[in-house]
C-alpha positions, 0 to 999 in steps of 0.5 A: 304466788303472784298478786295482781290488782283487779281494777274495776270501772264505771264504763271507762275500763277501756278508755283506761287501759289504752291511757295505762298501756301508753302511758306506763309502756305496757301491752294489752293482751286482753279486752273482751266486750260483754257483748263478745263472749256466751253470757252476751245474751243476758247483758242488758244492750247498755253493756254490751259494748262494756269490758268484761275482761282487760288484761295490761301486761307492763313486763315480766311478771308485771301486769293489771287487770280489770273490767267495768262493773256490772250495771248499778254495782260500781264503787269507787275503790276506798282503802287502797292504791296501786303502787308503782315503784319507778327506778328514776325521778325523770320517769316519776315526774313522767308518769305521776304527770299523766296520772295527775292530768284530768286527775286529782293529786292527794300528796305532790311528787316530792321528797320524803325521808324514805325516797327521792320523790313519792306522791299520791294521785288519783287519776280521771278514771278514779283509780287510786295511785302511789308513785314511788322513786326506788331509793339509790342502793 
C-alpha cells in the first residue's frame, strides 16, 4: 500500500505545485486543465483553464497530488497537515522558510523534546505544513 496526500485548491493548484516542485526539488509529472481532457465540454468557461489533475513527484516513492475544486465546492483543509520529515536543520529552516513566506507560521521552527527543529505552517495557498528535522541516530 502507498498513501499519497490529495491536495485541493481554490484556483491555485498550479501556482502551488510550480512553488512546491522549486521549493522541495521535486518534478511535475502531471498537470492536466479541465479544458484539456473529454469532460472539457461540461466545465463552466470559468474553469477550463483550472487543474483537474497535478501530480508532484519529489523522489522514490515520494509524491503529492492535487487539483483545484470544482466551482463552489472548495473547503480549506481542517484536521490535518502534510508532514515532511527533513534529514537537517539548514534544509528545515530552508523550506519551512518558503512555507512561511506569504504564509501563516502556527508553531516556530524550534526545539522540541523529540526533534532538533519542528514547526507548523500554513502556506499562501492555505495547505497545512509540519516540517520535522529527523532525530540523530
Amino acid at each position: 500500500m502507498k498513501v499519497i496526500a490529495y491536495l485541493n485548491f481554490d484556483g491555485q493548484c498550479e501556482a502551488a505545485f510550480k512553488y512546491y516542485e522549486r521549493l522541495l526539488g521535486g518534478k511535475i509529472e502531471a498537470m492536466l486543465t479541465f479544458g484539456s481532457t473529454p469532460a472539457a465540454e461540461g466545465v463552466p468557461p470559468t474553469h477550463v483553464d483550472k487543474i483537474m489533475h497535478a501530480r508532484l513527484v519529489l523522489g522514490p516513492g515520494q509524491e503529492l497530488m492535487a487539483s483545484d475544486s470544482p466551482p463552489g465546492r472548495h473547503q480549506s483543509p481542517k484536521g490535518m497537515h502534510v508532514s515532511l520529515m527533513v534529514p537537517s536543520i539548514a534544509e528545515g529552516e530552508r523550506i519551512f522558510r518558503g512555507l512561511a513566506d506569504g504564509g501563516t507560521v502556527e508553531m516556530p521552527f524550534e526545539q522540541t523534546f523529540w526533534a532538533p527543529r519542528f514547526g507548523l505552517v500554513v502556506d499562501r495557498y492555505g495547505t497545512p505544513w509540519m516540517v520535522n528535522v529527523e532525530p540523530a541516530a
